[in-house]
SEZA-221676 format. One record per residue (C-alpha): residue number from 0; x, y, z. Coordinates in steps of 0.2 Angstrom, whole numbers, plus 5000, padded with zeros to 4 digits. Each point is the difference from the previous one (the first is absolute). Layout:
N
PT:NUM:X:Y:Z
...
This chain:
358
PT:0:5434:5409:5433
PT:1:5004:5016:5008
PT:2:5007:4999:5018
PT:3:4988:5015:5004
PT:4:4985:5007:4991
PT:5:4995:5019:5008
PT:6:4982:5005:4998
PT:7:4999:5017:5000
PT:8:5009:5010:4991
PT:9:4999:5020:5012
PT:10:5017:5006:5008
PT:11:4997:4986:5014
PT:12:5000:4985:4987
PT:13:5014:5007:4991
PT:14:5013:5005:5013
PT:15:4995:4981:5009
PT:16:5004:4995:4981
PT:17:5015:5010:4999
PT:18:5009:4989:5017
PT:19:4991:4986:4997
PT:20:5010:5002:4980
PT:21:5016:4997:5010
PT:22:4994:4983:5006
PT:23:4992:4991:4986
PT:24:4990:5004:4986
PT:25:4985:5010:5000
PT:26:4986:5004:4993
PT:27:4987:5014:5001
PT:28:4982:4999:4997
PT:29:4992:5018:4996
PT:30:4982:5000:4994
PT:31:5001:5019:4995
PT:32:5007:5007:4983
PT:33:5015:5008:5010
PT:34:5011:4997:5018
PT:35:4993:5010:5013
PT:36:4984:5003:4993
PT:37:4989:5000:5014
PT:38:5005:5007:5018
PT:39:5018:5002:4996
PT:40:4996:5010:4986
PT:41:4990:5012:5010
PT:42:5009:5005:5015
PT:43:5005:5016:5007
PT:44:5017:4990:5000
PT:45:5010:5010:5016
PT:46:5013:4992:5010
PT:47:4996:5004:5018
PT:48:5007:4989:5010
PT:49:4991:5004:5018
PT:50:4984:4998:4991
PT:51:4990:4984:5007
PT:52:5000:4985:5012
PT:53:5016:4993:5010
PT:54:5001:4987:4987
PT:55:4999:5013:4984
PT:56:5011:5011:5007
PT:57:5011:4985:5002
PT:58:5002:4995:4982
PT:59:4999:5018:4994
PT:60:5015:5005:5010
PT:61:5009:4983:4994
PT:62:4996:5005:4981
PT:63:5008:5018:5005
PT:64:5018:4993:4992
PT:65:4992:4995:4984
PT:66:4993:5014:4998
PT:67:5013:5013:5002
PT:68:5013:4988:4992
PT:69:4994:4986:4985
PT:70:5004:5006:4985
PT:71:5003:5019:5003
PT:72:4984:5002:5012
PT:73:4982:5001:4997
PT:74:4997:5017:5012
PT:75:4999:5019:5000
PT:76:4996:5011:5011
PT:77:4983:5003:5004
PT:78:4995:5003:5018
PT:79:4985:4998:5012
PT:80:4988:5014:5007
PT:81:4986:4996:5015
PT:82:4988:5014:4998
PT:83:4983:5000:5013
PT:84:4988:5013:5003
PT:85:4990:5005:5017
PT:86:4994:4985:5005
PT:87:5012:4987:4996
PT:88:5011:5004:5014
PT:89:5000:4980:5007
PT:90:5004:4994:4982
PT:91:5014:5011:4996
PT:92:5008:4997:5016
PT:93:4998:4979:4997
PT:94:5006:5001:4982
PT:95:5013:5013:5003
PT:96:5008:4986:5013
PT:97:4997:4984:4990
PT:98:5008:5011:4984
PT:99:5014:5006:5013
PT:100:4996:5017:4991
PT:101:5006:5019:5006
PT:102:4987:5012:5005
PT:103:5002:5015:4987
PT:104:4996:5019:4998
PT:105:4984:5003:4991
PT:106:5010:5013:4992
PT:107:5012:4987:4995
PT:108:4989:4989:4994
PT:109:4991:5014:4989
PT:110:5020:5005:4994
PT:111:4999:4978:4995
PT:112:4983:5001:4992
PT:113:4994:5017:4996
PT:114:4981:4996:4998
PT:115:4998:4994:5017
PT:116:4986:5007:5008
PT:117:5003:5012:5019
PT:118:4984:5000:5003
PT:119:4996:4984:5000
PT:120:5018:4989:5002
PT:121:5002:5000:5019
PT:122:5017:4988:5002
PT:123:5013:4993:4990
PT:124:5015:4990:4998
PT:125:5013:4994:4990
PT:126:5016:4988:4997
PT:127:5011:4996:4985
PT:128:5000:4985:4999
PT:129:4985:4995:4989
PT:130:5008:4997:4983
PT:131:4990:4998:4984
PT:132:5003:4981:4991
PT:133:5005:4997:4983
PT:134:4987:4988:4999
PT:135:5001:4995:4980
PT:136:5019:4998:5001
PT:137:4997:4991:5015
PT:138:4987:4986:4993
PT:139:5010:5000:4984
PT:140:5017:4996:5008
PT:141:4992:4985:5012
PT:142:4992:4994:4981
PT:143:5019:5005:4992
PT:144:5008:4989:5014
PT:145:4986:4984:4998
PT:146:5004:4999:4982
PT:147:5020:5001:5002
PT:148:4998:4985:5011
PT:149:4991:4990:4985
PT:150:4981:5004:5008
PT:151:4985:5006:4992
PT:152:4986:5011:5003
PT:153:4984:4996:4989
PT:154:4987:5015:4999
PT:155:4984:4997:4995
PT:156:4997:4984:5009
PT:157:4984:4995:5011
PT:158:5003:4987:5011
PT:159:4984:4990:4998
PT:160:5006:4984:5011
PT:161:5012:4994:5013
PT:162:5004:4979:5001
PT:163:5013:4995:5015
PT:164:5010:4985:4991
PT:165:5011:4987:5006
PT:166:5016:5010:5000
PT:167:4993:5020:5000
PT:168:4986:5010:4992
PT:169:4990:5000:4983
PT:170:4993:5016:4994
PT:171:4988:5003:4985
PT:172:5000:5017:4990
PT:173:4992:5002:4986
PT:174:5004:4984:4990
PT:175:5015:4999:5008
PT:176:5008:4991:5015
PT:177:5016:5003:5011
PT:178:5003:4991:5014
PT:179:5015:5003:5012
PT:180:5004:4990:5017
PT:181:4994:5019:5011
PT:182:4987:5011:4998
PT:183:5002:5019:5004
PT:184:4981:5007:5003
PT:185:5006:5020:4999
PT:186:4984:5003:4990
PT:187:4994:5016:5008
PT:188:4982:5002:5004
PT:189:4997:4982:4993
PT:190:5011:4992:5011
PT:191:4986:4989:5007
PT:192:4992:4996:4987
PT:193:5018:4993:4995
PT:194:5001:4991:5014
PT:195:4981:4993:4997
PT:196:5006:4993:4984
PT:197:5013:4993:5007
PT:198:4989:4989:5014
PT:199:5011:5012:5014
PT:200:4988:5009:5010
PT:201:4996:5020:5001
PT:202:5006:5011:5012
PT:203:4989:5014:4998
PT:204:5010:5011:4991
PT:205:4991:5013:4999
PT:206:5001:5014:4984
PT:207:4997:5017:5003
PT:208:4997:5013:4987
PT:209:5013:5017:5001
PT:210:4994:5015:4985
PT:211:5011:5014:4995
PT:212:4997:5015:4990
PT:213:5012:5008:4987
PT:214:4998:5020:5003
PT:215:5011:5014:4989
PT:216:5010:5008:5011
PT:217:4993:5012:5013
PT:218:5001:5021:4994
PT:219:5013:4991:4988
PT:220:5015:4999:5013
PT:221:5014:4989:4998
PT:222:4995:4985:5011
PT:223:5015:4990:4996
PT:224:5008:5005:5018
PT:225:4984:4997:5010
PT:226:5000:4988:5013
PT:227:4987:4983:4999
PT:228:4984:5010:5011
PT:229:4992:4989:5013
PT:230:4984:5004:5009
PT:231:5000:4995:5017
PT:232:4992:4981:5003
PT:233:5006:5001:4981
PT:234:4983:5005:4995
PT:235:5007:5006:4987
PT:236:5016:5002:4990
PT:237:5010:5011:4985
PT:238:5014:4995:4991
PT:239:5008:5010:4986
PT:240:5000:4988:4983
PT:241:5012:5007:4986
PT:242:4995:5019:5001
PT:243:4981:4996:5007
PT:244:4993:4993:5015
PT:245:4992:4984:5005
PT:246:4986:5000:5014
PT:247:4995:4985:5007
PT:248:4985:5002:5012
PT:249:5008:4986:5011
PT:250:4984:4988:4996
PT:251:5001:4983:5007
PT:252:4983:4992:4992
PT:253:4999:4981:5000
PT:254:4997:4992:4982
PT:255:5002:4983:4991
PT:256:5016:4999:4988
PT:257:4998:5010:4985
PT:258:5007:5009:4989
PT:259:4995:5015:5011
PT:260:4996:5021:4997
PT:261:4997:5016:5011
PT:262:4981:5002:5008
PT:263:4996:5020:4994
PT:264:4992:5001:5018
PT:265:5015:4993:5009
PT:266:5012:5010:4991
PT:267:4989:5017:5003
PT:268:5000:4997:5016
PT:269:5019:4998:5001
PT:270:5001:5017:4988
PT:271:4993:5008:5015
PT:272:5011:4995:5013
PT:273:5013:5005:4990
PT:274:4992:5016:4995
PT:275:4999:5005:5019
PT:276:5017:5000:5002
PT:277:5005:5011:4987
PT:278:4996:5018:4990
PT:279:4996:4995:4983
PT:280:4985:4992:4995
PT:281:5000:4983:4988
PT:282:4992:5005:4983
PT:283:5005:4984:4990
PT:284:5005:4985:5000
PT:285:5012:4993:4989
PT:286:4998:4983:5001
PT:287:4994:4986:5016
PT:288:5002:4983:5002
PT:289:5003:4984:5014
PT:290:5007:4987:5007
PT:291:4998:4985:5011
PT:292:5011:5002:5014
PT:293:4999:4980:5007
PT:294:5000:4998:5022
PT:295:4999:4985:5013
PT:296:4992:5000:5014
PT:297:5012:5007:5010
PT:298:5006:5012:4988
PT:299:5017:4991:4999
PT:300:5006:4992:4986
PT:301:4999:4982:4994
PT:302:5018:4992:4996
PT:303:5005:4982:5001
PT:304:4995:4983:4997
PT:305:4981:4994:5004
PT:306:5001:4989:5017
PT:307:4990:4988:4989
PT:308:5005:4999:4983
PT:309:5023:5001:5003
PT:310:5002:5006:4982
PT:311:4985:5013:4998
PT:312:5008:5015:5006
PT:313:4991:5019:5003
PT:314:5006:5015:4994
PT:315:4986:5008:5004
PT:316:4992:5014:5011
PT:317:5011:5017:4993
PT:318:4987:5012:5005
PT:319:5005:5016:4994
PT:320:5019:4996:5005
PT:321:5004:4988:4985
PT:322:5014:5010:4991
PT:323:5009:5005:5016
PT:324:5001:4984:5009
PT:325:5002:4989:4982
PT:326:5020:4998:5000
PT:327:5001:4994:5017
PT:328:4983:4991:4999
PT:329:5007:4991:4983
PT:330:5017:4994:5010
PT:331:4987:4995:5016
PT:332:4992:4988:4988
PT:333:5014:4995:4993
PT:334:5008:4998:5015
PT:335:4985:4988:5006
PT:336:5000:4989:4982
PT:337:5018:4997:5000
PT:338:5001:4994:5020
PT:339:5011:5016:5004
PT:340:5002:5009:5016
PT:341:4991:5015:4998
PT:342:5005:5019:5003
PT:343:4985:5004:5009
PT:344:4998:4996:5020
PT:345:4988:4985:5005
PT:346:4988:5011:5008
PT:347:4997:5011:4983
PT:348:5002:4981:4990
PT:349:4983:4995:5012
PT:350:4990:5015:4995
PT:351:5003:4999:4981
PT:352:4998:4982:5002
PT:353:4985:4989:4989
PT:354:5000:4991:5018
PT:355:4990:5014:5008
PT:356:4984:4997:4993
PT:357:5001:4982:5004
């Protein structure tokens, strides 16, 4: 028997894997072929730490260290560019306060990104501080660190039932069994159904699809430099991807768990947002996908131990924020498993809390 069994294996059941390593032995349940198949395989993976609620915010500053530090650092320099036209005067002015961004020169912005457009780019802004993560390395160091601690992490494994036992938990997988004294639900957009299985009730996590497209890069500039492009009300965003450039048309759809892919209407409409804002027309598309990015109710995360079930513990609810907050969401959890005073004030403790919904 396993101390704890993880179900889930995306950055947020690997970095809670990766602390929890430290305290017992673990071991990871990942339906898919691969870690980070799903969501955290498809994220525009940037390290923006004013992005989000007080309580995101919160973690995401508290992961900051690990970051810049663990095993040489896991950031480079990217940068973060509020651009609005006309009529988005209201909306710029909101997101350049809850960004704590500097107003810019169009002129500057156009000397940042050359294929912005004057005559439709009305305002824009910019800071530093918006690093690009190594998010591969990342995963694959959490993973390194679980299986230096004598842990394992099984891909290819669907869960197909969950038994509460005298003394922990009994999971079914394949024609396998594991059992462990806690269970870690950190299984994305089926964290529910997780929790169904294992006679815990829902919270009404809700999974919302996010599409990107892959375009060449624009009049074949060098995009490398280019900061992450954010429409204002992020109706739309651009990031540079190894010599390219992902668009996301910012979609927030609601859909069951699946293994999800980009609407062509959706993503058109996003292309033309994006197209407003800039000279050069999209001719092709490289390649598009999607991903499930998995929100509460109130838009927080989901960390902690059910107020029901002591030893069914979420690690749930990353939104689009998984990769940022994960390091200091992973000690959180651990820190709440091992009956450890946490870094985290009370009042942020409440609002990640399994207690909320309750």
């Amino acid at each position: 028997m396993a101390d704890f069994i993880v179900i889930g294996g995306g950055i947020a059941g690997v970095s809670a894997a990766a602390q929890l390593s430290e305290l017992g032995s673990v071991t990871v349940l990942e339906m898919e072929n691969a870690l980070g198949y799903h969501a955290s395989g498809r994220s525009a993976a940037l390290f923006e730490p004013n992005y989000g609620n007080t309580s995101t915010v919160a973690l995401s500053r508290a992961s900051a260290d690990h970051f810049y530090h663990a095993n040489g650092g896991y950031l480079t320099p990217r940068g973060l560019m509020l651009l609005a036209t006309a009529d988005q005067t209201k909306q710029f002015a909101t997101d350049l306060k809850e960004l704590d961004l500097q107003e810019i020169s169009l002129d500057d912005a156009i000397n940042r990104v050359p294929i912005l457009n004057r005559k439709t780019v009305t305002a824009a802004a910019f800071h530093d501080i918006a690093l690009d993560i190594d998010t591969d390395r990342l995963i694959h160091d959490f993973a390194r660190m679980i299986r230096a601690n004598g842990g394992t992490t099984q891909t290819k494994t669907v869960v197909t039932s969950i038994t509460s036992t005298d003394d922990g938990w009994q999971v079914s997988a394949g024609e396998k069994i594991y059992k462990a004294k806690v269970l870690i639900n950190a299984a994305g957009a089926w964290v529910d159904q997780i929790a169904d299985l294992a006679g815990v009730s829902p919270i009404g996590i809700q999974p919302l699809r996010r599409s990107m497209a892959l375009l060449p890069a624009p009049d074949g500039h060098d995009v490398s430099s280019w900061p992450m492009m954010l429409g204002a009300g992020e109706e739309w965003y651009a990031k540079p991807e190894a010599g390219k450039l992902l668009v996301s048309p910012a979609d927030t759809d609601l859909m069951k768990p699946h293994d999800a892919f980009a609407d062509d209407m959706v993503l058109a409409e996003g292309l033309a947002r994006y197209e407003e804002m800039v000279v050069t027309p999209v001719t092709r598309v490289e390649s598009n996908w999607a991903g499930l990015r998995s929100f509460s109710p109130d838009k927080a995360l989901v960390l902690g131990p059910d107020p029901t079930v002591s030893n069914f513990f979420w690690c749930a609810a990353q939104g689009g924020f998984g990769f940022q907050t994960a390091p200091a969401a992973g000690r959180l959890l651990a820190d709440l498993v091992a009956g450890r005073k946490p870094e985290l004030d009370t009042g942020i403790l409440a609002q990640l809390s399994p207690e909320r919904f309750h």
